[in-house]
C-alpha positions as CSV (number, residue, x, y, z in Angstrom):
1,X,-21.4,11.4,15.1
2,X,-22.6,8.7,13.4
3,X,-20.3,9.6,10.0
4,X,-17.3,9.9,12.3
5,X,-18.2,6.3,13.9
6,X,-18.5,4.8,10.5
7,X,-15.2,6.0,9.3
8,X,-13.2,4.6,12.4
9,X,-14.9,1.3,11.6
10,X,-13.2,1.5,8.2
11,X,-10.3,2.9,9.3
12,X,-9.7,0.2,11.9
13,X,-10.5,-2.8,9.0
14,X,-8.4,-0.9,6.7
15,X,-5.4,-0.6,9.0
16,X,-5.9,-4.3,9.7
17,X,-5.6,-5.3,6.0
18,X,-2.8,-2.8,5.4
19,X,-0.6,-4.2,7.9
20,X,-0.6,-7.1,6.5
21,X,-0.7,-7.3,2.8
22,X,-1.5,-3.4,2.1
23,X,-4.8,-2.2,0.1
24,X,-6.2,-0.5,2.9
25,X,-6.7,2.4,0.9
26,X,-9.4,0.4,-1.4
27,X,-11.6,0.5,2.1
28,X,-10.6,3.6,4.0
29,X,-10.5,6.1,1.1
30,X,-14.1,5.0,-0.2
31,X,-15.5,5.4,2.9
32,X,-14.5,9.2,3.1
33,X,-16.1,9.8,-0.4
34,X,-18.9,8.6,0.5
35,X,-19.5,10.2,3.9
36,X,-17.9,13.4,2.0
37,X,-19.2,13.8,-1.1
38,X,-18.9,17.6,-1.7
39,X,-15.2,17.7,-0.5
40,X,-12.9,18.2,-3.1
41,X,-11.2,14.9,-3.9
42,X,-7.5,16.2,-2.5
43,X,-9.2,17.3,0.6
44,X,-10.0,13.8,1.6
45,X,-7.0,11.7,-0.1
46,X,-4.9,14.2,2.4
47,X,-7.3,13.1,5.2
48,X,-6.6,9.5,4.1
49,X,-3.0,9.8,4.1
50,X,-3.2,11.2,7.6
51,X,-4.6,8.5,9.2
52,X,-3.0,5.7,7.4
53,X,0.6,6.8,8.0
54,X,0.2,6.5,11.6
55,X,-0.9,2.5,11.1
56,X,1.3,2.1,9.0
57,X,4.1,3.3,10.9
58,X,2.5,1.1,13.8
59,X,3.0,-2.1,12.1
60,X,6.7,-1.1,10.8
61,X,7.9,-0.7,14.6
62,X,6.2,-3.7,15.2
63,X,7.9,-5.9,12.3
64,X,11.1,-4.7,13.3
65,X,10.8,-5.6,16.6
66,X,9.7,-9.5,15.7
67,X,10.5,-10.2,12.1
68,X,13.5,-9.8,9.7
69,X,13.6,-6.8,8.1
70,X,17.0,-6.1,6.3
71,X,17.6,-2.1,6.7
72,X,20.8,-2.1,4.5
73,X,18.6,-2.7,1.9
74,X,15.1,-1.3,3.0
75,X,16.7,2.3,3.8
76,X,18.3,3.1,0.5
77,X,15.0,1.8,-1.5
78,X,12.7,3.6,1.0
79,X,14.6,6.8,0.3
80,X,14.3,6.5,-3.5
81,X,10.6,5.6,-3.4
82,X,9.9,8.4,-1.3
83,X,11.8,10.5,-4.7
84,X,10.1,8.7,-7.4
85,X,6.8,8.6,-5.6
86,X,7.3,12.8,-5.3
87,X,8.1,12.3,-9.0
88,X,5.0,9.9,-9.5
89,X,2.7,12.8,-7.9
90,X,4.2,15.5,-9.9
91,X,3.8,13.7,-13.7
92,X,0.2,12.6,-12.8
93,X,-0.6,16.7,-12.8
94,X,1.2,16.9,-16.4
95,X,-0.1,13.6,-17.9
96,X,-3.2,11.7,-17.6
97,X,-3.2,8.6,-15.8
98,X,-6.0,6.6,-17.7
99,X,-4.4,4.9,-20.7
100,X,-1.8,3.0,-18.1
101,X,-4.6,1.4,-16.2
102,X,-5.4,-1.3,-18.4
103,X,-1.4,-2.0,-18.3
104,X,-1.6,-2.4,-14.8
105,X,-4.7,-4.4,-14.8
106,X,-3.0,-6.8,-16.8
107,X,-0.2,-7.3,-14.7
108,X,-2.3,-7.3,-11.3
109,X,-3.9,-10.1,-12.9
110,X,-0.6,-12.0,-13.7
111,X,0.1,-11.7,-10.3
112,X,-2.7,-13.1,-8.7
113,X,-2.6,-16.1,-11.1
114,X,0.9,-16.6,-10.7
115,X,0.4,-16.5,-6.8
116,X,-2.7,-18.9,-6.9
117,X,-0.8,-21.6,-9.3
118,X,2.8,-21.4,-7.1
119,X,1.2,-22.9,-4.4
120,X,4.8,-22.7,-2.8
121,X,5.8,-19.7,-4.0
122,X,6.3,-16.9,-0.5
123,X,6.4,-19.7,2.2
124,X,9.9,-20.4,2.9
125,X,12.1,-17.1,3.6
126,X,15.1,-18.2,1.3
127,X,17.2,-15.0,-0.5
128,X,18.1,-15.5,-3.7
129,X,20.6,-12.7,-4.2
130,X,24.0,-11.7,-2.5
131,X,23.9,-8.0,-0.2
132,X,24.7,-6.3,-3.0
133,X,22.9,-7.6,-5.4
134,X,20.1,-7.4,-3.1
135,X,20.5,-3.8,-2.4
136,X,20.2,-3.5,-6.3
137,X,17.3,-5.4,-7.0
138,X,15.1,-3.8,-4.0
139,X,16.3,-0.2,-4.9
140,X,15.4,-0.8,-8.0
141,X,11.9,-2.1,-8.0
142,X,11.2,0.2,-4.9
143,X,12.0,2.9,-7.8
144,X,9.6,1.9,-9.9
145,X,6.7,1.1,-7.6
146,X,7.3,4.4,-5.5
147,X,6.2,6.5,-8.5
148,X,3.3,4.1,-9.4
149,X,2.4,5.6,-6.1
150,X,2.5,8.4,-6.7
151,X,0.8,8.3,-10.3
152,X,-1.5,6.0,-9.7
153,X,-1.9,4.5,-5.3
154,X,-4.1,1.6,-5.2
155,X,-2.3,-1.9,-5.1
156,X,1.2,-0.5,-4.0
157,X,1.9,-2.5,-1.0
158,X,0.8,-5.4,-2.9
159,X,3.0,-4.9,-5.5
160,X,5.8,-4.5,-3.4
161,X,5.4,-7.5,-1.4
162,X,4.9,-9.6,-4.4
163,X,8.6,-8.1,-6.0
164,X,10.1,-9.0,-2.5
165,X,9.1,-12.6,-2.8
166,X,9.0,-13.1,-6.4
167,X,12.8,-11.3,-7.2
168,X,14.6,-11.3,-3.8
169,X,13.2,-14.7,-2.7
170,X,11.6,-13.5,0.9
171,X,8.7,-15.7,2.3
172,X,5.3,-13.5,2.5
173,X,5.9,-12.3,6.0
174,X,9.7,-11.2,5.3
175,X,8.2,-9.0,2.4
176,X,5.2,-7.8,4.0
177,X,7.3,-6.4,7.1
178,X,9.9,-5.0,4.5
179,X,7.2,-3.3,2.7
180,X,6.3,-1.3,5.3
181,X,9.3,0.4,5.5
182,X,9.1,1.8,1.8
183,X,5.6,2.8,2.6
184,X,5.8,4.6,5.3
185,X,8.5,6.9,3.3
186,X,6.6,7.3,0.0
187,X,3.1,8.2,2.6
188,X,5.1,10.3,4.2
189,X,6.4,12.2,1.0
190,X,2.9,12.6,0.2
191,X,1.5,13.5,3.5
192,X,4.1,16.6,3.1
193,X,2.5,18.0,0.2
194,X,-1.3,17.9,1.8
195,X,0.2,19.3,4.7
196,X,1.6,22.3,2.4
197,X,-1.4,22.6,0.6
198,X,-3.9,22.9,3.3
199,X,-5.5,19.2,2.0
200,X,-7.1,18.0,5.1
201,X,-9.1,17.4,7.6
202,X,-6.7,17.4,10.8
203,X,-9.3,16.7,14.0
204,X,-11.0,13.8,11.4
205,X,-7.5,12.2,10.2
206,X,-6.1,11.7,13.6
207,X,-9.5,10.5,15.4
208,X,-9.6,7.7,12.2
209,X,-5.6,7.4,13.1
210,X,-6.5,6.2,16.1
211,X,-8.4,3.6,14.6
212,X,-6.1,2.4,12.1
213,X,-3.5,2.3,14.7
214,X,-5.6,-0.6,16.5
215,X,-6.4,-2.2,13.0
216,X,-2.6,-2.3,12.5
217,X,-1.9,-3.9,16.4
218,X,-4.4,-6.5,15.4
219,X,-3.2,-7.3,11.6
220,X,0.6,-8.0,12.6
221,X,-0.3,-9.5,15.3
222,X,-2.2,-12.2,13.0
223,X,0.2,-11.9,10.4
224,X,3.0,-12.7,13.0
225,X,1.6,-15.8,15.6
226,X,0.2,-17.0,11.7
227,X,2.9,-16.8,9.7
228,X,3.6,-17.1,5.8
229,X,0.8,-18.9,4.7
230,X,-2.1,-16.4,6.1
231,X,-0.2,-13.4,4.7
232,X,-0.2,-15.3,1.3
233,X,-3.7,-16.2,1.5
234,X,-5.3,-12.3,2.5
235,X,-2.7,-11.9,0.0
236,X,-5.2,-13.6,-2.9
237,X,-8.1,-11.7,-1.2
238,X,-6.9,-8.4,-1.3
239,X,-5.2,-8.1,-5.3
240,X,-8.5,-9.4,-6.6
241,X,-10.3,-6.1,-4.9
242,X,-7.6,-4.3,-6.1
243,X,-8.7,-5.6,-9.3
244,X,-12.4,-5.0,-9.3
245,X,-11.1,-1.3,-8.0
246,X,-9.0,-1.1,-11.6
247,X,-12.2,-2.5,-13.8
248,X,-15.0,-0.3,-12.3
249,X,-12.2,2.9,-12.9
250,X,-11.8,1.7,-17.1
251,X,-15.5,0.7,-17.4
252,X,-16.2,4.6,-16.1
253,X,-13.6,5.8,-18.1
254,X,-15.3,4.1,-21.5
255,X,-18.5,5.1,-20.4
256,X,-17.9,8.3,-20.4
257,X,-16.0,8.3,-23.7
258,X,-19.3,7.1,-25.4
């Protein structure tokens, strides 16, 4: 009882966090692995997956209700995330994942340095690109980032809101609701395969669904009466965590080399 209470605490922060800047995984998934220990590790990312899809499906209905999300663009680049993320899941069984996560470490960095310096940089929604050139752009980098989802996971949404403001020229809430949209298809993708497999725990997933579903309500709520700025600024909390997350895997890694 007290296990299951402690993971609809995290699942309820982590659905808050998601909704807003995504990274909820860097709170939600820990906390199975540690209550879980013994379970084998696709067991409980299918668990994961369960819960968070429903949050994050939460918080795209509730975007598209209040903020701009522009669904010539978002559908197309959803669709081929959801492929490359498939993709993404499928290479990561062929090839080892470890030698790209310094890569990414760097760039997460860049990121977060960039983002502190430009103190302006997400606050006005002002796109750069014409329709078409948007549609491009988005597909593109939604390409891209859907199969880092599905090879690697942590960071995603944050990567993704960070390519809508930094190429497309959206302000941090514009992006954040947008991003939703591609997560929810490259989850969903995912979800399909644990489902297939038998990779869950179906009574846990949705009772911690029901948590993240509340964490969500509350995160766009804040991310919507607040605006831009407090996106941007849980924004510089979360990628940070993301991080530490990145470090602590390559330090392992090396340790266990020696």
């Amino acid at each position: 009882m007290l296990t299951t209470l402690a993971l609809c605490v995290a699942a309820f922060i982590a659905g808050l966090i998601d909704s807003v800047v995504g990274g909820g995984g860097l709170i939600q998934l820990p906390a199975l692995l540690v209550a879980f220990p013994s379970e084998p590790a696709a067991r409980l990312l299918g668990t994961n997956r369960t819960s968070s899809i429903f949050g994050t499906s939460v918080a795209m209905l509730r975007y598209a209700r209040e903020a701009t999300i522009p669904w010539r663009s978002m559908l197309p680049a959803a669709i081929v995330a959801a492929t490359t993320s498939a993709a993404g899941a499928w290479a990561v069984t062929h090839v080892s994942n470890v030698a790209f996560k310094p890569i990414v470490l760097v760039v997460l960095v860049a990121v977060a340095i960039y983002t502190y310096i430009r103190k302006d940089f997400g606050r006005v929604h002002a796109p750069k690109l014409s329709p078409r050139r948007q549609l491009i752009t988005a597909t593109a980098a939604c390409a891209v980032i859907g199969f880092y989802d599905g090879f690697f996971g942590p960071g995603t949404g944050s990567f993704l809101i960070f390519a809508f403001v930094g190429l497309l020229g959206w302000s941090f809430l514009a992006a954040s609701a947008s991003a939703k949209v591609v997560n929810v298809a490259t989850n969903f993708t995912s979800l399909l395969y644990f489902i297939a497999t038998g990779n869950l725990m179906p009574a846990l997933g949705l009772t911690m669904a029901a948590c993240n579903i509340a964490g969500s309500m509350v995160g766009t709520r804040l991310a919507l009466t607040r605006g831009s700025d407090f996106v941007r600024k849980l924004f510089l909390i979360v990628v940070p965590l993301v991080i530490a997350r990145f470090g602590y895997d390559i330090l392992v890694s090396l340790l266990s080399i020696k």
